[in-house]
N, CA, C and O atoms as a Tripos MOL2 file, in Angstrom:
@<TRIPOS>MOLECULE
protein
  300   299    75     0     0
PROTEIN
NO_CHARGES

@<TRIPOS>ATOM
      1 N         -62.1650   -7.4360   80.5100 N.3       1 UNK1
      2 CA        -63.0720   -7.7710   81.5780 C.3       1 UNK1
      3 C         -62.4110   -7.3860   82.8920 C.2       1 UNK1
      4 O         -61.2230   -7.5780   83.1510 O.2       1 UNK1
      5 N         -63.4750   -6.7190   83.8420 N.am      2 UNK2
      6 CA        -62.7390   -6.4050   84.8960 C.3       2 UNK2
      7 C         -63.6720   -7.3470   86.0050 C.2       2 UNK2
      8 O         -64.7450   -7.9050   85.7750 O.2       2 UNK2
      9 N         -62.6370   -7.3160   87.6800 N.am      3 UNK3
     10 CA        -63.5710   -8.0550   88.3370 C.3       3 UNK3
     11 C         -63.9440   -7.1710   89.8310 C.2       3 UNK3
     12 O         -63.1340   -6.6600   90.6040 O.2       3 UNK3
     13 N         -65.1850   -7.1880   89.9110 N.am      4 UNK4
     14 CA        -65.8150   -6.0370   90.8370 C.3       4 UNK4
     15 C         -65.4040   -6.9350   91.5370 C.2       4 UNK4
     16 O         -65.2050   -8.0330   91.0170 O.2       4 UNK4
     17 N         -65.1070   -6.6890   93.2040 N.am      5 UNK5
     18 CA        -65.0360   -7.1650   94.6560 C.3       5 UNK5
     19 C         -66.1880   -6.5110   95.8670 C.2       5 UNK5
     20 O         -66.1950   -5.3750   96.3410 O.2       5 UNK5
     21 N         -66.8550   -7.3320   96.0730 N.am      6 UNK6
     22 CA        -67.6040   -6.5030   97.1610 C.3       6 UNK6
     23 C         -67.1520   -6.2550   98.3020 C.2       6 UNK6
     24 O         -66.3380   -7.0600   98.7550 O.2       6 UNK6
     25 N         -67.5120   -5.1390   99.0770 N.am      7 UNK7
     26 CA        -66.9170   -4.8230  100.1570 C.3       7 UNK7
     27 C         -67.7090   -4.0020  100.9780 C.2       7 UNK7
     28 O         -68.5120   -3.2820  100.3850 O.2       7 UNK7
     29 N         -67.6660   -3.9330  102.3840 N.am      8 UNK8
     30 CA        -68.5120   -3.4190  103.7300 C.3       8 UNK8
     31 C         -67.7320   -1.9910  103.6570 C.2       8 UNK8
     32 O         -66.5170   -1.9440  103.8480 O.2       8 UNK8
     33 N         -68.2500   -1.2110  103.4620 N.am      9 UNK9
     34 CA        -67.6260    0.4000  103.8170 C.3       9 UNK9
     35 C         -67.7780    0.3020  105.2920 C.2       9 UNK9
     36 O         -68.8410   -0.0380  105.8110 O.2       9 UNK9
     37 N         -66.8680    0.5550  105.8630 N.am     10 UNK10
     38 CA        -66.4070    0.6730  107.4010 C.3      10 UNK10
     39 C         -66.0320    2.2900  108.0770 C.2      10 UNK10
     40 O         -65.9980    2.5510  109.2800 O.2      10 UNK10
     41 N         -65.7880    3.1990  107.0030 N.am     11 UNK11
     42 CA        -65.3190    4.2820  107.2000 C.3      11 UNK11
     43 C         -64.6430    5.2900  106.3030 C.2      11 UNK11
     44 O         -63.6280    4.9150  105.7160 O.2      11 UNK11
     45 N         -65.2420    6.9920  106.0540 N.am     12 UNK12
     46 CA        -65.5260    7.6620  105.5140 C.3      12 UNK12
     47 C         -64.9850    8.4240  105.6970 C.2      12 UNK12
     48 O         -65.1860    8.9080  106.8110 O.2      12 UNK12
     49 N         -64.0680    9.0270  104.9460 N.am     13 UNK13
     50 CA        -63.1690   10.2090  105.0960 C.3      13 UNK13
     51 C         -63.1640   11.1410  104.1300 C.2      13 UNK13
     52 O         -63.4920   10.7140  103.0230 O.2      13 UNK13
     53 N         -62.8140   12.6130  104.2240 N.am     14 UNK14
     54 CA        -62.8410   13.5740  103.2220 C.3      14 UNK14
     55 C         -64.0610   14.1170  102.9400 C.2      14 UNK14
     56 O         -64.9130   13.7710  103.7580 O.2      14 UNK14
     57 N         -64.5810   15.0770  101.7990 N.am     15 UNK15
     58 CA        -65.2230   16.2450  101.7350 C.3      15 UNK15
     59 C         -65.9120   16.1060   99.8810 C.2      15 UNK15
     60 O         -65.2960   16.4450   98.8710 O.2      15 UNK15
     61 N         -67.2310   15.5500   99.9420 N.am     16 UNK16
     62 CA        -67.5260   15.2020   98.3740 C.3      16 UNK16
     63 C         -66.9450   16.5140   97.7090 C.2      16 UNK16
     64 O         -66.7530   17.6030   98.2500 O.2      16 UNK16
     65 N         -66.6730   16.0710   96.1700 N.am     17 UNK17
     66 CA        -66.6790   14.6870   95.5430 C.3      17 UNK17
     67 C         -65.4940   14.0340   95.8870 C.2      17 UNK17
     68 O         -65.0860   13.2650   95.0170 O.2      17 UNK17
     69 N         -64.8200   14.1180   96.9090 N.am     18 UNK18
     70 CA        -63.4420   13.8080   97.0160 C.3      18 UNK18
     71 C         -63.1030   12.6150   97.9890 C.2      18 UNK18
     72 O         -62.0010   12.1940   98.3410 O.2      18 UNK18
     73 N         -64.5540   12.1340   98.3700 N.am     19 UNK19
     74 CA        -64.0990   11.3510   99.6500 C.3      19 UNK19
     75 C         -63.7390    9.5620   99.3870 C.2      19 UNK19
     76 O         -64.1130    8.9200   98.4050 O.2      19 UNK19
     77 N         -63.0430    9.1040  100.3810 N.am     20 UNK20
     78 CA        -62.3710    7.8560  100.4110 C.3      20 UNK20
     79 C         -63.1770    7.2490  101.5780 C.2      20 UNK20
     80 O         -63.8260    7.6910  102.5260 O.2      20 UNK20
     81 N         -62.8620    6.0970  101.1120 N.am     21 UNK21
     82 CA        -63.8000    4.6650  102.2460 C.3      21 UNK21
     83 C         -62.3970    4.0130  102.7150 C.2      21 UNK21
     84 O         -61.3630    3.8310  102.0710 O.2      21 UNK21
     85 N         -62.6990    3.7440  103.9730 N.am     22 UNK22
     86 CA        -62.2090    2.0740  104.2560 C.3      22 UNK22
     87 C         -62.8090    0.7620  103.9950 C.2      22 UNK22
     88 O         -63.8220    0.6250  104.6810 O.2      22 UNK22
     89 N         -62.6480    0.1130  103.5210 N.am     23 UNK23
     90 CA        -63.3310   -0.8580  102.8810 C.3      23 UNK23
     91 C         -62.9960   -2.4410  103.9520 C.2      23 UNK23
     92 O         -61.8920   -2.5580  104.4840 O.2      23 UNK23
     93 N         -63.7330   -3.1790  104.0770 N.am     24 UNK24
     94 CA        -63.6980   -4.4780  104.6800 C.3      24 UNK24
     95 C         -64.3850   -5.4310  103.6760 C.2      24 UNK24
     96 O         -65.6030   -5.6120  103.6600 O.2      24 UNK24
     97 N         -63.1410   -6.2710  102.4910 N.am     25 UNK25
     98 CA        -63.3370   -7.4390  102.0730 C.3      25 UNK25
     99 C         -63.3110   -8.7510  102.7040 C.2      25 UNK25
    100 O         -62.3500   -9.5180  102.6490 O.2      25 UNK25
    101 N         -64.3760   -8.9670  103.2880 N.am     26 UNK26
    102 CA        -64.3430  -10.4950  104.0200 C.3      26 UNK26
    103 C         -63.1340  -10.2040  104.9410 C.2      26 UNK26
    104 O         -62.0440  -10.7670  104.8430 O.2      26 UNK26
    105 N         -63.4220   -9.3680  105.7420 N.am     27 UNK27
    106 CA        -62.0400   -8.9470  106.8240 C.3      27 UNK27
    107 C         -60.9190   -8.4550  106.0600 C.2      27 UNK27
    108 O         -60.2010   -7.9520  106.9240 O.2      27 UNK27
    109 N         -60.2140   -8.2720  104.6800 N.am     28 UNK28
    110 CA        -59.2830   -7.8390  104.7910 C.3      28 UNK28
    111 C         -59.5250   -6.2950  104.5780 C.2      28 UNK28
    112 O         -60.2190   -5.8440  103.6670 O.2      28 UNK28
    113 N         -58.9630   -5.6470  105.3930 N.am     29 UNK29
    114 CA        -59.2760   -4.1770  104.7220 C.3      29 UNK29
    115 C         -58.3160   -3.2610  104.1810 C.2      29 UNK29
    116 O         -57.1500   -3.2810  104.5750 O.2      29 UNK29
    117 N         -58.7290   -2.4380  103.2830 N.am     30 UNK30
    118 CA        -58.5250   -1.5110  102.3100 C.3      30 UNK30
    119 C         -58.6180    0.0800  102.5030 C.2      30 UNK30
    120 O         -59.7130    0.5860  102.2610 O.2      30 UNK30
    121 N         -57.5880    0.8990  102.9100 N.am     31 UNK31
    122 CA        -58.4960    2.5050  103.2060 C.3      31 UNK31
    123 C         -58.2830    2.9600  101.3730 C.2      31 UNK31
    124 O         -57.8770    2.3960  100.3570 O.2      31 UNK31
    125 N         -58.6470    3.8460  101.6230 N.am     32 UNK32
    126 CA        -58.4360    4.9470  100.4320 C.3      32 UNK32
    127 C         -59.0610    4.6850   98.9850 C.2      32 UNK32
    128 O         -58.6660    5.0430   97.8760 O.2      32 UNK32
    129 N         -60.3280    3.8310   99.4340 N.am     33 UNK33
    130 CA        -60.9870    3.5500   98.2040 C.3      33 UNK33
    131 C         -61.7630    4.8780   97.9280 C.2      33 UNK33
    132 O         -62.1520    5.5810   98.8600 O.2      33 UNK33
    133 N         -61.9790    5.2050   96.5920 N.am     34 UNK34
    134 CA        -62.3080    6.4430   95.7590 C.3      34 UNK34
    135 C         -64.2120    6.4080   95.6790 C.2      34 UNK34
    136 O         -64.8220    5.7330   94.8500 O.2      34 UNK34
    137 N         -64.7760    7.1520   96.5670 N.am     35 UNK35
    138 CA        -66.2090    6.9350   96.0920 C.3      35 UNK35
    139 C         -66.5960    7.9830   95.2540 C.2      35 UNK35
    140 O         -67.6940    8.5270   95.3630 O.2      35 UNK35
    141 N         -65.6550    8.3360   94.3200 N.am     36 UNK36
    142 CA        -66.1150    9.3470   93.5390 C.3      36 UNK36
    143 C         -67.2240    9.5130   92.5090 C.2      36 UNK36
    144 O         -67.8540   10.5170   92.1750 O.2      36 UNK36
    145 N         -67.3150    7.6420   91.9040 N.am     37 UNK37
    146 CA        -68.6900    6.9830   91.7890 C.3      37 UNK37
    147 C         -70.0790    7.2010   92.3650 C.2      37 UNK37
    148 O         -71.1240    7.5100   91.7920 O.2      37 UNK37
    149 N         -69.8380    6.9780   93.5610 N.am     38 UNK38
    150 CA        -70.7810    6.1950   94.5930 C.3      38 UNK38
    151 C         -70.9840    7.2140   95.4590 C.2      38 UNK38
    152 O         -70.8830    6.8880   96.6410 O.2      38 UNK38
    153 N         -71.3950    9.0370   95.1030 N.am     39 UNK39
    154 CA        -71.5040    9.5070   96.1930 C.3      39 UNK39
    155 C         -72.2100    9.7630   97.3390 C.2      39 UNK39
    156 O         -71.9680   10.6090   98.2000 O.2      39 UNK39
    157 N         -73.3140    8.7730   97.2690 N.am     40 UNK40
    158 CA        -74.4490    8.3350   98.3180 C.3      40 UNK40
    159 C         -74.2000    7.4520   98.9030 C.2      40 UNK40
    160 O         -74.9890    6.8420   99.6250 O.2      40 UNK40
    161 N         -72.8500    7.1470   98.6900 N.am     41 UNK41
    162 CA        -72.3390    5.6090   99.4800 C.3      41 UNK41
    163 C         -72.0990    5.9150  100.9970 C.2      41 UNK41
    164 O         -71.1690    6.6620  101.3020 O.2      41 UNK41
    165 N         -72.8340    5.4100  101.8800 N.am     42 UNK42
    166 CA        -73.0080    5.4820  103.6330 C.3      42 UNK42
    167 C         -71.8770    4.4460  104.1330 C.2      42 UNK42
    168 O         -71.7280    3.3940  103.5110 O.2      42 UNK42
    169 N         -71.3660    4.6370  104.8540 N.am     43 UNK43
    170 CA        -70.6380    3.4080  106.4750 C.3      43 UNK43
    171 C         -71.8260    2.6910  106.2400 C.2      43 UNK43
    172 O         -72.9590    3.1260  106.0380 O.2      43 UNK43
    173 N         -71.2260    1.0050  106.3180 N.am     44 UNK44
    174 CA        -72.5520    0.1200  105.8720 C.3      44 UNK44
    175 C         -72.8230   -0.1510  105.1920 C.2      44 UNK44
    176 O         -73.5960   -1.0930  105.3650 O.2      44 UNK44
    177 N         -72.6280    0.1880  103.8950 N.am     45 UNK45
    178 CA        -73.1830   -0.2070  102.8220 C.3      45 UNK45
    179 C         -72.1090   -0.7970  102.1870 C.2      45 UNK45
    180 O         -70.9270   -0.4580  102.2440 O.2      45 UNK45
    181 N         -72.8630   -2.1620  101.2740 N.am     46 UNK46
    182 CA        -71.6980   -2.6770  100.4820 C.3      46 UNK46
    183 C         -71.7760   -1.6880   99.0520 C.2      46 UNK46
    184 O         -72.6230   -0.8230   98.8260 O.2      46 UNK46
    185 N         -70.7380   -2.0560   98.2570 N.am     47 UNK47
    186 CA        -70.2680   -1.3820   97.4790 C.3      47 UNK47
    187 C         -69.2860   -2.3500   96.5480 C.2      47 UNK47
    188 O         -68.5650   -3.0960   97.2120 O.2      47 UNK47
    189 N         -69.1200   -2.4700   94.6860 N.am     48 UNK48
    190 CA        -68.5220   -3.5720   93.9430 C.3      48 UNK48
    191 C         -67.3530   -2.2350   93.9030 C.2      48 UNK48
    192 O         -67.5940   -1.0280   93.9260 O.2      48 UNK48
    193 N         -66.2320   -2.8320   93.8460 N.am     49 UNK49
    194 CA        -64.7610   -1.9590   94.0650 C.3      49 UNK49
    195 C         -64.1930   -2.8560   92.9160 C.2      49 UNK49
    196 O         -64.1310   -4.0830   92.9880 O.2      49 UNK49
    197 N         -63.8430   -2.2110   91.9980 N.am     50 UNK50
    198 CA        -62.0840   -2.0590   91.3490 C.3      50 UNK50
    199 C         -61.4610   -1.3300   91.0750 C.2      50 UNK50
    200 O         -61.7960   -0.2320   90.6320 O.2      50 UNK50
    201 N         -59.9820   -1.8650   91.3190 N.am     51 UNK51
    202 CA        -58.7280   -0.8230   91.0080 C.3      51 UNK51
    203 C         -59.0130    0.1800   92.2200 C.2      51 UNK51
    204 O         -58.5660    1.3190   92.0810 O.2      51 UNK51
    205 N         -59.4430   -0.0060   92.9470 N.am     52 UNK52
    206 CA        -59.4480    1.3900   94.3160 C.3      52 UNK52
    207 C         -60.5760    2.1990   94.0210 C.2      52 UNK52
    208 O         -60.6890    3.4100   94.2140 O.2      52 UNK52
    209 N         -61.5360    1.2770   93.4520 N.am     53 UNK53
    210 CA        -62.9820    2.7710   93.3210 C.3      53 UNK53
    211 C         -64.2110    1.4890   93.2980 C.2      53 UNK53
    212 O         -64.4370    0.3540   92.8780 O.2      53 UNK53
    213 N         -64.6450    2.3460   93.8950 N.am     54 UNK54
    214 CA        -66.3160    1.7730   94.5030 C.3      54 UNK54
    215 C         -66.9710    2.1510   93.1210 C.2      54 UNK54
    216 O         -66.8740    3.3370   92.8050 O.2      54 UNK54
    217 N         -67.5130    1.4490   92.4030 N.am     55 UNK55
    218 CA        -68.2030    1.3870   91.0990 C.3      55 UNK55
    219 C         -69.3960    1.1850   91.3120 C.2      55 UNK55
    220 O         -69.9960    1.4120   90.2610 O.2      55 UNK55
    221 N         -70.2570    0.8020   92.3050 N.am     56 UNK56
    222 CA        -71.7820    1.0030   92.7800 C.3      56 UNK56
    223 C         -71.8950    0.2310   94.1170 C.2      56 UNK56
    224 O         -71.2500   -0.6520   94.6820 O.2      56 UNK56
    225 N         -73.3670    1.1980   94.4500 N.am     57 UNK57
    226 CA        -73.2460    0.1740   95.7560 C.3      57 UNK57
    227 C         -74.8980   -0.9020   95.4840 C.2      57 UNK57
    228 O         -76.0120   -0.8050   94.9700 O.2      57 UNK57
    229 N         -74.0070   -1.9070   96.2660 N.am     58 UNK58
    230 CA        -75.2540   -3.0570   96.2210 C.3      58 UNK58
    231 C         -75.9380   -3.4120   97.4920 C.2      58 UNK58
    232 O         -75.6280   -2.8370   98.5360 O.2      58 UNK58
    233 N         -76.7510   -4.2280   97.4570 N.am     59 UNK59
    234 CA        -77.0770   -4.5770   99.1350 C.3      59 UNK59
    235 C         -76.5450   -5.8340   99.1300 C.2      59 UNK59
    236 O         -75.9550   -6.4590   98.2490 O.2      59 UNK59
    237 N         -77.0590   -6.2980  101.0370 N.am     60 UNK60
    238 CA        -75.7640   -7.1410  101.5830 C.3      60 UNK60
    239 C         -76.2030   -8.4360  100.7880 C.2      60 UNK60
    240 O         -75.2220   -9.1310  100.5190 O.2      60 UNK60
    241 N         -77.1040   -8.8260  100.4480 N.am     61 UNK61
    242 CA        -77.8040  -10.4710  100.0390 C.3      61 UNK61
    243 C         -76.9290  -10.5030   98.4220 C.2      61 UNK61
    244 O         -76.7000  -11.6330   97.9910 O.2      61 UNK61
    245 N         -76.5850   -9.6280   97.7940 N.am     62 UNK62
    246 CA        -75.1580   -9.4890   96.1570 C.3      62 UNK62
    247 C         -74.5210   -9.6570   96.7900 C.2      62 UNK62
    248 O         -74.1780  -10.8310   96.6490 O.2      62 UNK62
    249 N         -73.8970   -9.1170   97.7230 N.am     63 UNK63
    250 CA        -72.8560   -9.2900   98.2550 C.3      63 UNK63
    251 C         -72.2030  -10.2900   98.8190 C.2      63 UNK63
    252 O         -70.9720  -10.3040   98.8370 O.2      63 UNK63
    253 N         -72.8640  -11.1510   99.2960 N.am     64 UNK64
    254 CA        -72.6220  -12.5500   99.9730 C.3      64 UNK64
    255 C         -72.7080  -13.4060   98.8120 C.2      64 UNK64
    256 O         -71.7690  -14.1020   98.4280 O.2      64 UNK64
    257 N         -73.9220  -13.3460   98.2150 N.am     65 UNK65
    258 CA        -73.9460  -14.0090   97.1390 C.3      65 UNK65
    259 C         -72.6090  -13.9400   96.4480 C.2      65 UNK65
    260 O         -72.0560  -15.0360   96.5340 O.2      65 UNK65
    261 N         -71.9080  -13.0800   95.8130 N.am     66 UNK66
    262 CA        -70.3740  -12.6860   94.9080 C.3      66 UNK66
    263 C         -69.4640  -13.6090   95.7360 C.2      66 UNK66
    264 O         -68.8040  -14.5190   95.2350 O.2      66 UNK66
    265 N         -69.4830  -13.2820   97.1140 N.am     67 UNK67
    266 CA        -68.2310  -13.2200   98.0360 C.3      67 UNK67
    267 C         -68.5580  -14.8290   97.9720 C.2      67 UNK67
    268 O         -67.4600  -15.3600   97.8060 O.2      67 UNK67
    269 N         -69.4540  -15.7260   98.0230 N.am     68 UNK68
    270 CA        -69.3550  -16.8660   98.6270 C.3      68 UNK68
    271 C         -68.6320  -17.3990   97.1050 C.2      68 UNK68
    272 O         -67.4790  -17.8030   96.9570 O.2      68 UNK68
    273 N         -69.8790  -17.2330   95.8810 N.am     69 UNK69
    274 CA        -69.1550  -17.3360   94.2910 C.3      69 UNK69
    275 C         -67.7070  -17.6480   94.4800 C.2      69 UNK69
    276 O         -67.1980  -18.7680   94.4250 O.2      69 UNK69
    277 N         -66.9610  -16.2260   94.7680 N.am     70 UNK70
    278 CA        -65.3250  -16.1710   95.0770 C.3      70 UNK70
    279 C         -64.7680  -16.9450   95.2370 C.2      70 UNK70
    280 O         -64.0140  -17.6150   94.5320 O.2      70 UNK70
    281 N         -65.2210  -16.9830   96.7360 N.am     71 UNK71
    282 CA        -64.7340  -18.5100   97.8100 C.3      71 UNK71
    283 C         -65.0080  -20.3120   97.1430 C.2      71 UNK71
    284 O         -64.4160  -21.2800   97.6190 O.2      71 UNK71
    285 N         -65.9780  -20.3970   96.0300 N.am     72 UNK72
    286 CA        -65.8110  -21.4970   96.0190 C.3      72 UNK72
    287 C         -64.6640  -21.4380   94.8420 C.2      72 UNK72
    288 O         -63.8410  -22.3530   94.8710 O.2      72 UNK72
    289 N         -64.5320  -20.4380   93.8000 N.am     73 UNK73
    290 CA        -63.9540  -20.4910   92.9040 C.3      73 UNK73
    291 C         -62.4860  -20.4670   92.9790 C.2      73 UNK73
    292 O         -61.7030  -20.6340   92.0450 O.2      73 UNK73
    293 N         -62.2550  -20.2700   94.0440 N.am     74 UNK74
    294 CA        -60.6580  -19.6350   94.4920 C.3      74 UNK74
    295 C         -59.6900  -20.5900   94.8470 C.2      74 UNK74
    296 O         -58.4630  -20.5400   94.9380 O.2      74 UNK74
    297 N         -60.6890  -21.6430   95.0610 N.am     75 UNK75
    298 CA        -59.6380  -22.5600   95.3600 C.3      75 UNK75
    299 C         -59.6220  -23.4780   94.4490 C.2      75 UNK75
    300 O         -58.7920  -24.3850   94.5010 O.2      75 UNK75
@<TRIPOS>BOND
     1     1     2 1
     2     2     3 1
     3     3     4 2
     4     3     5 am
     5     5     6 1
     6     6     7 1
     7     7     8 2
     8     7     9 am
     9     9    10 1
    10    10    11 1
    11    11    12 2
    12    11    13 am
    13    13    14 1
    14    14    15 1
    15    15    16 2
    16    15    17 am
    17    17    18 1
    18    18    19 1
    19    19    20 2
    20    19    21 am
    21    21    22 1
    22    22    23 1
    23    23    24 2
    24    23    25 am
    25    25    26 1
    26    26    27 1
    27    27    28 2
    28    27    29 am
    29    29    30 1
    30    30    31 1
    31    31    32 2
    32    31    33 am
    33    33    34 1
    34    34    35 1
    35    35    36 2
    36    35    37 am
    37    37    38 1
    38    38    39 1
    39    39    40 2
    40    39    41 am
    41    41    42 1
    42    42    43 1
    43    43    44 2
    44    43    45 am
    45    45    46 1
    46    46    47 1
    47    47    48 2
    48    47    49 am
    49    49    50 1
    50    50    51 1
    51    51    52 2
    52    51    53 am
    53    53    54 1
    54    54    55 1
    55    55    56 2
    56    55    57 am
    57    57    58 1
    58    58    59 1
    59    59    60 2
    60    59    61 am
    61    61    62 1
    62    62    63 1
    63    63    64 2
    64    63    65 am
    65    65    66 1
    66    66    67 1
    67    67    68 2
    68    67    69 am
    69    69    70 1
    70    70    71 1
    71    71    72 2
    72    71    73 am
    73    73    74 1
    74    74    75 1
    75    75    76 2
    76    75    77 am
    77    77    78 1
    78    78    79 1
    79    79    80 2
    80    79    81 am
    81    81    82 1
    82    82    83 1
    83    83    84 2
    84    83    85 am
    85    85    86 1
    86    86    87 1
    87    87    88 2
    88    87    89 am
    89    89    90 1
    90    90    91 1
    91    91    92 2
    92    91    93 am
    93    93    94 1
    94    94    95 1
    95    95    96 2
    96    95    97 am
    97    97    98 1
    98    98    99 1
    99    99   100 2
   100    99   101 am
   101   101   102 1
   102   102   103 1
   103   103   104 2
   104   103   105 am
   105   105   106 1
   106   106   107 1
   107   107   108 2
   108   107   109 am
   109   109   110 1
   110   110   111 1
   111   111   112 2
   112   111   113 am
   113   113   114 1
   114   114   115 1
   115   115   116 2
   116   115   117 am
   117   117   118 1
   118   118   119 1
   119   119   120 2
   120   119   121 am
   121   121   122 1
   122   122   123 1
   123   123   124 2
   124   123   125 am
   125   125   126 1
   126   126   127 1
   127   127   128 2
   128   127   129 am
   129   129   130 1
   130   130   131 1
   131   131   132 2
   132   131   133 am
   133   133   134 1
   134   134   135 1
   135   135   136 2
   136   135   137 am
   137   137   138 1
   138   138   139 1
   139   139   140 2
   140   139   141 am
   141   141   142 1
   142   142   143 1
   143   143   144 2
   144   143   145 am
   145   145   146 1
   146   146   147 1
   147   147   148 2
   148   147   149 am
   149   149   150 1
   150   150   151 1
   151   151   152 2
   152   151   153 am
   153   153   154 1
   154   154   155 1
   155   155   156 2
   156   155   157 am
   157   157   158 1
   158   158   159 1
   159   159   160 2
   160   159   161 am
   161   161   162 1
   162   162   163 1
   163   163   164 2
   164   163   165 am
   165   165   166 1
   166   166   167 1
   167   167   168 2
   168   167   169 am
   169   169   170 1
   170   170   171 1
   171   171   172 2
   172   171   173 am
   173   173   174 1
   174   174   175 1
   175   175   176 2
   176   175   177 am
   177   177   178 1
   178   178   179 1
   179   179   180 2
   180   179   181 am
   181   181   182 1
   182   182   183 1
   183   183   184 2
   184   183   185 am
   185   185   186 1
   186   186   187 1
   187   187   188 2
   188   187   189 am
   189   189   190 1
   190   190   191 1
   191   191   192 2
   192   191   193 am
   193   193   194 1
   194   194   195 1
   195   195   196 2
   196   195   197 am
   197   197   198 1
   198   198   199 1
   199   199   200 2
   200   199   201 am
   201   201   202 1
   202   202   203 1
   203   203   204 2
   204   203   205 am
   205   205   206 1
   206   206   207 1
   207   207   208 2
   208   207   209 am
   209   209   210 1
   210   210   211 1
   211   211   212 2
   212   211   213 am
   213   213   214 1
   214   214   215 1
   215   215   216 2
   216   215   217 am
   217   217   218 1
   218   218   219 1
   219   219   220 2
   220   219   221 am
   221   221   222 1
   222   222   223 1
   223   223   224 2
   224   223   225 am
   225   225   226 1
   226   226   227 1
   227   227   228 2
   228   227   229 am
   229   229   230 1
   230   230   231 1
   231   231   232 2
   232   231   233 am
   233   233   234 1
   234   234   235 1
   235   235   236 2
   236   235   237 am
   237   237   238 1
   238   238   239 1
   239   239   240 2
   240   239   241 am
   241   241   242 1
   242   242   243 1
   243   243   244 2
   244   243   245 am
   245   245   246 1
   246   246   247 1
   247   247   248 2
   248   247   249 am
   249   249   250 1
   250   250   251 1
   251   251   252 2
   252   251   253 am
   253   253   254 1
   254   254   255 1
   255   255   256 2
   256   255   257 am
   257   257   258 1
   258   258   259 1
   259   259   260 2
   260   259   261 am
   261   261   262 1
   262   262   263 1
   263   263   264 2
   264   263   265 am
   265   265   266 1
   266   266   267 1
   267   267   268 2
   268   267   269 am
   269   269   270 1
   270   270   271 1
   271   271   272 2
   272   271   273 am
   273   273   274 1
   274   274   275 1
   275   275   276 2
   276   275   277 am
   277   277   278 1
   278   278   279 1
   279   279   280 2
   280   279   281 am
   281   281   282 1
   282   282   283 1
   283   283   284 2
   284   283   285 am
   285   285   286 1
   286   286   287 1
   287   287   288 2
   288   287   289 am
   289   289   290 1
   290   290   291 1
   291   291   292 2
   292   291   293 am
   293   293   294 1
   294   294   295 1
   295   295   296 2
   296   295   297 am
   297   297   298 1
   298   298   299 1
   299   299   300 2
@<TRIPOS>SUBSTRUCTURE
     1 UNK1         2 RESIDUE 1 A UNK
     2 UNK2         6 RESIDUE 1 A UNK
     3 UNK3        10 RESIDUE 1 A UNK
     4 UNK4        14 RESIDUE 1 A UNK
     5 UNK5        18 RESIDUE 1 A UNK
     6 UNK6        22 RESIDUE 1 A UNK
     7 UNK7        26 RESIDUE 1 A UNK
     8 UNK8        30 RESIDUE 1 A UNK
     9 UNK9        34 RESIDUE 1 A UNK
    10 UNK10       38 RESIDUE 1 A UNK
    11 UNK11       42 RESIDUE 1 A UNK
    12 UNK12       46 RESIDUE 1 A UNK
    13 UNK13       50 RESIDUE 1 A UNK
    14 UNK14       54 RESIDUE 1 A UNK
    15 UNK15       58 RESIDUE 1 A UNK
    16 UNK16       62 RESIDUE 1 A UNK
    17 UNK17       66 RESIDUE 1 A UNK
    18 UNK18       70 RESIDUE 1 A UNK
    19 UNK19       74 RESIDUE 1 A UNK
    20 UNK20       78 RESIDUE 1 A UNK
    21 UNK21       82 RESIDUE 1 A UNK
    22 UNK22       86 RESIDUE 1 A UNK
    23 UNK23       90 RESIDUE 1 A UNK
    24 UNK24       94 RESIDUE 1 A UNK
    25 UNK25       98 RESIDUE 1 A UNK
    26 UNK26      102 RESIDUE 1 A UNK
    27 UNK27      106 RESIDUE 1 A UNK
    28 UNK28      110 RESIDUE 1 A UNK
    29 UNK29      114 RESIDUE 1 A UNK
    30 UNK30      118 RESIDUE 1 A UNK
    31 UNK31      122 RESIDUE 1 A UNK
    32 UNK32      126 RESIDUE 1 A UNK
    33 UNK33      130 RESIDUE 1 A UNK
    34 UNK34      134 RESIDUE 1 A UNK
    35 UNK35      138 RESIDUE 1 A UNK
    36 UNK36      142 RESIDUE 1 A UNK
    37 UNK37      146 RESIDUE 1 A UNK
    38 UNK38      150 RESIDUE 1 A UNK
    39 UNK39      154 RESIDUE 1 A UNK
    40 UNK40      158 RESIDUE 1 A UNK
    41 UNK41      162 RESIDUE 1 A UNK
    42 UNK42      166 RESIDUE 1 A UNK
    43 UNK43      170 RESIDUE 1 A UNK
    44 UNK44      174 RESIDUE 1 A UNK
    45 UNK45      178 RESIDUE 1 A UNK
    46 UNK46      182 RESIDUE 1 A UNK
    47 UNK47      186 RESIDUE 1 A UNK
    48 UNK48      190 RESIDUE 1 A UNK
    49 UNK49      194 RESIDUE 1 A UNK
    50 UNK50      198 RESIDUE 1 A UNK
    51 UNK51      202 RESIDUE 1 A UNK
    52 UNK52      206 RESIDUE 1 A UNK
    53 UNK53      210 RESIDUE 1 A UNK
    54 UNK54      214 RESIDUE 1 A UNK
    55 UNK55      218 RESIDUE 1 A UNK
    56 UNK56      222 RESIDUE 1 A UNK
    57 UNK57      226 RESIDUE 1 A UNK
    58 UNK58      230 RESIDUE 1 A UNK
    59 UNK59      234 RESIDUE 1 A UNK
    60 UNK60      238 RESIDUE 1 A UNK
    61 UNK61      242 RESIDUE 1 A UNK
    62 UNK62      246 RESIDUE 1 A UNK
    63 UNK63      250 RESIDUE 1 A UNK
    64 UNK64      254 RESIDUE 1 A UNK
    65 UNK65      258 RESIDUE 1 A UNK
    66 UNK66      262 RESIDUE 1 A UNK
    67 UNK67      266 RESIDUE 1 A UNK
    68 UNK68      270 RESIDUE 1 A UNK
    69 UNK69      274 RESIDUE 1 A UNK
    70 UNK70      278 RESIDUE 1 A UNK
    71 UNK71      282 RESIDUE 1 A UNK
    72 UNK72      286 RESIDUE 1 A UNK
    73 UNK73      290 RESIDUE 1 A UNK
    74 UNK74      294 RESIDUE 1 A UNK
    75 UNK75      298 RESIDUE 1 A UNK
């Protein structure tokens, strides 16, 4: 079992199929995530990430939904 993380693509670098995101998990951020998946993935859009690769993108209402999930579970 793996565990997707959602995350705000903030910024887009490189030349498909090759390009990398910066990623913003609940503020912490991440560059060099792999959208080699996700190549319609825009700045803005969330996106479920593991291991350094954007595995699809979702909209923001999954996304909060997961992230809050997280937060209660984490502690």
């Amino acid at each position: 079992m793996c565990l997707g993380v959602p995350g705000k693509i903030i910024e887009i670098t490189g030349v498909a199929p090759f390009c990398t995101a910066k990623v913003s998990f609940g503020g912490a951020v991440k560059s060099g995530i792999s959208l080699m998946a996700c190549p319609d993935a825009k700045v803005d859009d969330y996106c479920l990430t593991h291991a350094g690769s954007a595995l699809s993108v979702i909209d923001e209402e999954a996304a909060n939904e997961i992230l809050e999930w997280l937060r209660c579970y984490a502690k």
